[in-house]
OpenMM code with the backbone's topology and positions (N, CA, C; nanometers):
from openmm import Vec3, app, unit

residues = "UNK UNK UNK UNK UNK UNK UNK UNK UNK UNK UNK UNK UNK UNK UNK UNK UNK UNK UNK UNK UNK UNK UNK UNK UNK UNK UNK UNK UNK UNK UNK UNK UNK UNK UNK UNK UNK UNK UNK UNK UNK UNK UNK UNK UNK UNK UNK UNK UNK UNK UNK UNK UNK UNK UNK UNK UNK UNK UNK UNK UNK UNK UNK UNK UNK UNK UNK UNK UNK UNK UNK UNK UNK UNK UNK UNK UNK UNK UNK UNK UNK UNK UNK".split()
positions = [
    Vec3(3.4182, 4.9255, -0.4361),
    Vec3(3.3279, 4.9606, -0.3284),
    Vec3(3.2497, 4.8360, -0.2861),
    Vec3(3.2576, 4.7895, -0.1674),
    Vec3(3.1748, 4.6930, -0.0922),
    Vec3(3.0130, 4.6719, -0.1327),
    Vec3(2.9465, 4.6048, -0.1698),
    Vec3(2.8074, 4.6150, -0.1718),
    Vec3(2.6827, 4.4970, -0.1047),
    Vec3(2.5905, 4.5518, -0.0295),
    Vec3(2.5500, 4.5504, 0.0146),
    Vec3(2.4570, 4.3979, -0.0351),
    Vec3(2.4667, 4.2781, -0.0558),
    Vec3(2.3796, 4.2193, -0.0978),
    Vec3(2.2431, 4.1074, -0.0672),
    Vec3(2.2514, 4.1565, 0.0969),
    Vec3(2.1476, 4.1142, 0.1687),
    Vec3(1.9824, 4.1446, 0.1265),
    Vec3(1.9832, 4.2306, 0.0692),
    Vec3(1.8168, 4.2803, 0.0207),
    Vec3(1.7442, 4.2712, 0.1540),
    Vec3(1.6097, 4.2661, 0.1151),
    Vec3(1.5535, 4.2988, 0.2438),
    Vec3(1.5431, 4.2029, 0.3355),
    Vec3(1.5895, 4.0875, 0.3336),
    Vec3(1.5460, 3.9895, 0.4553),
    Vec3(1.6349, 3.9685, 0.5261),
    Vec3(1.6632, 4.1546, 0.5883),
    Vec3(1.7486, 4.1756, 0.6990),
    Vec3(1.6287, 4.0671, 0.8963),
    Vec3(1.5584, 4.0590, 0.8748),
    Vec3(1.5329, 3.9997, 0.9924),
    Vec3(1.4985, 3.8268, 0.9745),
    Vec3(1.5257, 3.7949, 0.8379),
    Vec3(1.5410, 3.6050, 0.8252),
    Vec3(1.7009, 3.5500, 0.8644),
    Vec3(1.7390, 3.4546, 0.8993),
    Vec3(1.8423, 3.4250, 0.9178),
    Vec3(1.9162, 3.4289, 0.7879),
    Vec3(2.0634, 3.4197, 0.8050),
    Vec3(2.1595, 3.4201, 0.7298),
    Vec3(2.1729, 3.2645, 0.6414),
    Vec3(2.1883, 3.2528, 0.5299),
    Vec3(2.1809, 3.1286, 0.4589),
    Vec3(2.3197, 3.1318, 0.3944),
    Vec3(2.4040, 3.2142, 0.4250),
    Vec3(2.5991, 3.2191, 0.3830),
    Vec3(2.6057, 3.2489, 0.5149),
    Vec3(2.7867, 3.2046, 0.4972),
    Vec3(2.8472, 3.2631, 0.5823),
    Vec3(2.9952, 3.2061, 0.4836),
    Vec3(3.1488, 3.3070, 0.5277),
    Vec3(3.2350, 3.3432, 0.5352),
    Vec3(3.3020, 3.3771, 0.6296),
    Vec3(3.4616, 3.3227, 0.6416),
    Vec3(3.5305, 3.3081, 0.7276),
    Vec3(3.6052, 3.4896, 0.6688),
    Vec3(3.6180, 3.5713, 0.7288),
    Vec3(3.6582, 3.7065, 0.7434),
    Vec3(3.8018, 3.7327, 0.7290),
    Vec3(3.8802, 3.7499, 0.6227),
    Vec3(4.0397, 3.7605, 0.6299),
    Vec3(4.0317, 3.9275, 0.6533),
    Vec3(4.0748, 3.9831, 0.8033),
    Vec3(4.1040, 4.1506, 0.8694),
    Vec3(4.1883, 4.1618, 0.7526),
    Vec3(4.1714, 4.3051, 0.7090),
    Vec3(4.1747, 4.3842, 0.6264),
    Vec3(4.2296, 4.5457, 0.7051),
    Vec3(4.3230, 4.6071, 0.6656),
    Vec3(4.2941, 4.7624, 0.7068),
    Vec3(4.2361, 4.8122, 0.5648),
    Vec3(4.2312, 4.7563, 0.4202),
    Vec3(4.2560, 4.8519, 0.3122),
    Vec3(4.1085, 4.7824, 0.2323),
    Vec3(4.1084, 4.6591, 0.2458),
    Vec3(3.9824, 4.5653, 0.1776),
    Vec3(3.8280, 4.5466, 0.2249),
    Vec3(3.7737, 4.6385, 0.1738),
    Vec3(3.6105, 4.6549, 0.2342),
    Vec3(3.5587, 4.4793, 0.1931),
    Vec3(3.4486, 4.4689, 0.3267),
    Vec3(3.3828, 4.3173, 0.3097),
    Vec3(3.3207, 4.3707, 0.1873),
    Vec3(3.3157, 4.2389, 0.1237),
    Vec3(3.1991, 4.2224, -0.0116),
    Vec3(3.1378, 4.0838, 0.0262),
    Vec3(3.0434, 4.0386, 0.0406),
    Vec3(2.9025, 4.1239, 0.0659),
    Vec3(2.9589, 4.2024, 0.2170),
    Vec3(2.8593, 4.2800, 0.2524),
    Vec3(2.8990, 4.3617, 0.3618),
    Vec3(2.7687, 4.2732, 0.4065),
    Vec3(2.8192, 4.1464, 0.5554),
    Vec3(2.7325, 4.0936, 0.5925),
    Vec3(2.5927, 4.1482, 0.7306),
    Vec3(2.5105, 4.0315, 0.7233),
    Vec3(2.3993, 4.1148, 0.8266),
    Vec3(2.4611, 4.0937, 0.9500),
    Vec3(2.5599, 4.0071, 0.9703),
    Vec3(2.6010, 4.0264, 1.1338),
    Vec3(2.7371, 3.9030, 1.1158),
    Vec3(2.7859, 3.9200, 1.2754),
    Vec3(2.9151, 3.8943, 1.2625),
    Vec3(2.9166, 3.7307, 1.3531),
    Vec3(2.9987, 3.6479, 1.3154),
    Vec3(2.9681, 3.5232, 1.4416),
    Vec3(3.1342, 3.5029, 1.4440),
    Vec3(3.1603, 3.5524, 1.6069),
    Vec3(3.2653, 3.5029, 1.6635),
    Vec3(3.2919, 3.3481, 1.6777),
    Vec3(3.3751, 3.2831, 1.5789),
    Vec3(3.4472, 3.1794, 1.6380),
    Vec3(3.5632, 3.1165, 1.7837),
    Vec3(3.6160, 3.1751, 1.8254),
    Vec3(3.7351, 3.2430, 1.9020),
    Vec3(3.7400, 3.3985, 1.9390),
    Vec3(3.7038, 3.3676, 2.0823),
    Vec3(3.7219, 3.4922, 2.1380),
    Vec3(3.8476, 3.5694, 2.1086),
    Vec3(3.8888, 3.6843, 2.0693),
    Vec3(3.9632, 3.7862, 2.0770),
    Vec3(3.9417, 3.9041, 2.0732),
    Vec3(4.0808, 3.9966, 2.0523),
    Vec3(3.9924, 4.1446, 1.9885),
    Vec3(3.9300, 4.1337, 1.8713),
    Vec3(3.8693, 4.2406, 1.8255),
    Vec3(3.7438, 4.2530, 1.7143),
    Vec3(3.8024, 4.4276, 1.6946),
    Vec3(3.8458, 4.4577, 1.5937),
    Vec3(3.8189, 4.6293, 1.5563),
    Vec3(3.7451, 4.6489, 1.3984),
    Vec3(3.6342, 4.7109, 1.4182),
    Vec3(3.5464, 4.7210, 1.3123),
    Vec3(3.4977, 4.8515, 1.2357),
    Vec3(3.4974, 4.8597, 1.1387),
    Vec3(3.4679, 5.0163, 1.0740),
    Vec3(3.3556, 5.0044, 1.0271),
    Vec3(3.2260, 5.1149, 1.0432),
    Vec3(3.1433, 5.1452, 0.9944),
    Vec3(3.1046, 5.1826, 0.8260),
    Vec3(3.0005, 5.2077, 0.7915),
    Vec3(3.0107, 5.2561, 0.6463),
    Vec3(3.0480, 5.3832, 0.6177),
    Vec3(3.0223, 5.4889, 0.7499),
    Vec3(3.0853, 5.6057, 0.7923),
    Vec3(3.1918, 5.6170, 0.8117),
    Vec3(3.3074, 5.5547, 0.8146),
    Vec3(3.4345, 5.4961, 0.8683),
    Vec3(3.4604, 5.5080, 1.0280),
    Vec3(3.3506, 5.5086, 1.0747),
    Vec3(3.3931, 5.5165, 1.2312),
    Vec3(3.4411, 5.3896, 1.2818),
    Vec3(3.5255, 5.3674, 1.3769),
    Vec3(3.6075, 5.2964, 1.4188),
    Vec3(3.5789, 5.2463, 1.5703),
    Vec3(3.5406, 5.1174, 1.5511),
    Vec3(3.4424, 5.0301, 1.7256),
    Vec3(3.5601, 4.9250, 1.7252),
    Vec3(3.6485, 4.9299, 1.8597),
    Vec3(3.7453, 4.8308, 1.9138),
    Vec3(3.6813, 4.7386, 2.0188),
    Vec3(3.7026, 4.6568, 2.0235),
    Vec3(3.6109, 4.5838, 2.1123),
    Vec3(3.7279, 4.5043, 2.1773),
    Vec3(3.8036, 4.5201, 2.3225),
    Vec3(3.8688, 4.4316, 2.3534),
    Vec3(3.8709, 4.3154, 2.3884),
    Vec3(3.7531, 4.2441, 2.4160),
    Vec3(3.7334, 4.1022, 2.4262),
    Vec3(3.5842, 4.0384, 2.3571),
    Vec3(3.5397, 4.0488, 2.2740),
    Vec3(3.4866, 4.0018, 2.1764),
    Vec3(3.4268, 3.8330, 2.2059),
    Vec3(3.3453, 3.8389, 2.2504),
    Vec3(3.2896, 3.6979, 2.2892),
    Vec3(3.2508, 3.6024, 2.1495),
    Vec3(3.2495, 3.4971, 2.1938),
    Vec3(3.2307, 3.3839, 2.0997),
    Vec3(3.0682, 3.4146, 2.1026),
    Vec3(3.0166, 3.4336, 1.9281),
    Vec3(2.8715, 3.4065, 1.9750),
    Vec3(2.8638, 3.5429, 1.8174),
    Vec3(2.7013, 3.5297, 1.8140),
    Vec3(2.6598, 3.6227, 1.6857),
    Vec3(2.7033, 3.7716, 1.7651),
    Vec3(2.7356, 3.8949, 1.6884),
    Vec3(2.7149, 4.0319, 1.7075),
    Vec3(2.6168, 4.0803, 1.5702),
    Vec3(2.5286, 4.1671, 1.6337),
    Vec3(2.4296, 4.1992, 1.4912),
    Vec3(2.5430, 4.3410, 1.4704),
    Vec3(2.6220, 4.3476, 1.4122),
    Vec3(2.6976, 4.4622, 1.3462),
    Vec3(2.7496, 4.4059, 1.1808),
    Vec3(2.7185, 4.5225, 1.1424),
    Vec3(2.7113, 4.5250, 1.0005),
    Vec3(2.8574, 4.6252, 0.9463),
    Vec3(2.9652, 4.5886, 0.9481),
    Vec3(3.0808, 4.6511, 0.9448),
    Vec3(3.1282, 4.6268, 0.7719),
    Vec3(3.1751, 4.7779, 0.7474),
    Vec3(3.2238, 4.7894, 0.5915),
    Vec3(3.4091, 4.6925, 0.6242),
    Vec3(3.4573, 4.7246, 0.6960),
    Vec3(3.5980, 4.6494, 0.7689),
    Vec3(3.6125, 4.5770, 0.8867),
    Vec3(3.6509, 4.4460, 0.8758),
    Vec3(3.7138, 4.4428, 0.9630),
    Vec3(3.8480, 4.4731, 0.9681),
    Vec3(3.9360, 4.5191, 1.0821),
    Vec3(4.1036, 4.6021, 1.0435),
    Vec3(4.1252, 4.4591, 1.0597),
    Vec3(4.2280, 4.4506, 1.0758),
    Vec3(4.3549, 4.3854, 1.0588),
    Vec3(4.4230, 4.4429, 1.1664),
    Vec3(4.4332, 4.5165, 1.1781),
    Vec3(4.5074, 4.6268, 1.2893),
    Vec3(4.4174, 4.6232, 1.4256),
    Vec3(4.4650, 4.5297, 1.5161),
    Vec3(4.3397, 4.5221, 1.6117),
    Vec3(4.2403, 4.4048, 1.6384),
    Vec3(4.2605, 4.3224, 1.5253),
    Vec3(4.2119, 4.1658, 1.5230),
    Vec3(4.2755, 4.0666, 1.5905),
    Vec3(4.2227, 3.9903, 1.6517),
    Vec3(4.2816, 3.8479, 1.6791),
    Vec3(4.1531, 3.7811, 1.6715),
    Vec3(4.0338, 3.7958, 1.6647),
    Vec3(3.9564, 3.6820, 1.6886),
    Vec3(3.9233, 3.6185, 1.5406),
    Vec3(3.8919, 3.5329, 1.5408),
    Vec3(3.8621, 3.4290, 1.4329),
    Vec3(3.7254, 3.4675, 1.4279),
    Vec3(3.6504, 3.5625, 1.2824),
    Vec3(3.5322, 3.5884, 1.2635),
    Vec3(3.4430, 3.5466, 1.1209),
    Vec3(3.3372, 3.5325, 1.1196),
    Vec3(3.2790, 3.5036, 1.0208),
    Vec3(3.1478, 3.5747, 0.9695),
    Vec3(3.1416, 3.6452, 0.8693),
    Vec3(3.0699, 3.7438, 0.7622),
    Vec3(2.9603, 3.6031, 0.7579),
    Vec3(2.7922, 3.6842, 0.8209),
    Vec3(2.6730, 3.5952, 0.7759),
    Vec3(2.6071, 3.7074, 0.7057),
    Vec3(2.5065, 3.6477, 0.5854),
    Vec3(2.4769, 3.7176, 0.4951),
    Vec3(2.3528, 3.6078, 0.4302),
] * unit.nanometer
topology = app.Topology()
chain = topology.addChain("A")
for resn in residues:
    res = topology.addResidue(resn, chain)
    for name in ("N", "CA", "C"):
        topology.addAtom(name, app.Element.getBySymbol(name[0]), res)
């Protein structure tokens, strides 16, 4: 199970980051505070609920989403887990 290891200084900047290998089956560990597009592409992301957000063009730049997956199924952009 993925865990959560941001603690509370969800509103200080991120002091990690990780380059994101899409997954359909492998929950992020840490499950980061937000996402930074390297390369625009698609983006498909699962919640901790497992709900499922496709994003067809995915801009270069931070997204504050906090995703248990990124798929694999639905990826092309080059992303990186800040935490």
């Amino acid at each position: 199970m993925a865990t959560d290891k941001t603690g509370d200084g969800q509103g200080e900047p991120a002091v990690r980051w990780y380059r994101i290998v899409p997954s359909d089956s492998t929950p992020l560990d840490p499950i980061p505070r937000g996402l930074y597009v390297d390369v625009t592409g698609t983006l498909s992301v699962v919640d901790i609920d497992g709900n499922i957000m496709p994003m067809a063009a995915a801009a270069v730049g931070y997204h504050p989403l906090r995703p248990r997956y990124v798929k694999a199924t639905g990826t092309t952009a080059v992303v990186y887990g800040l935490y």
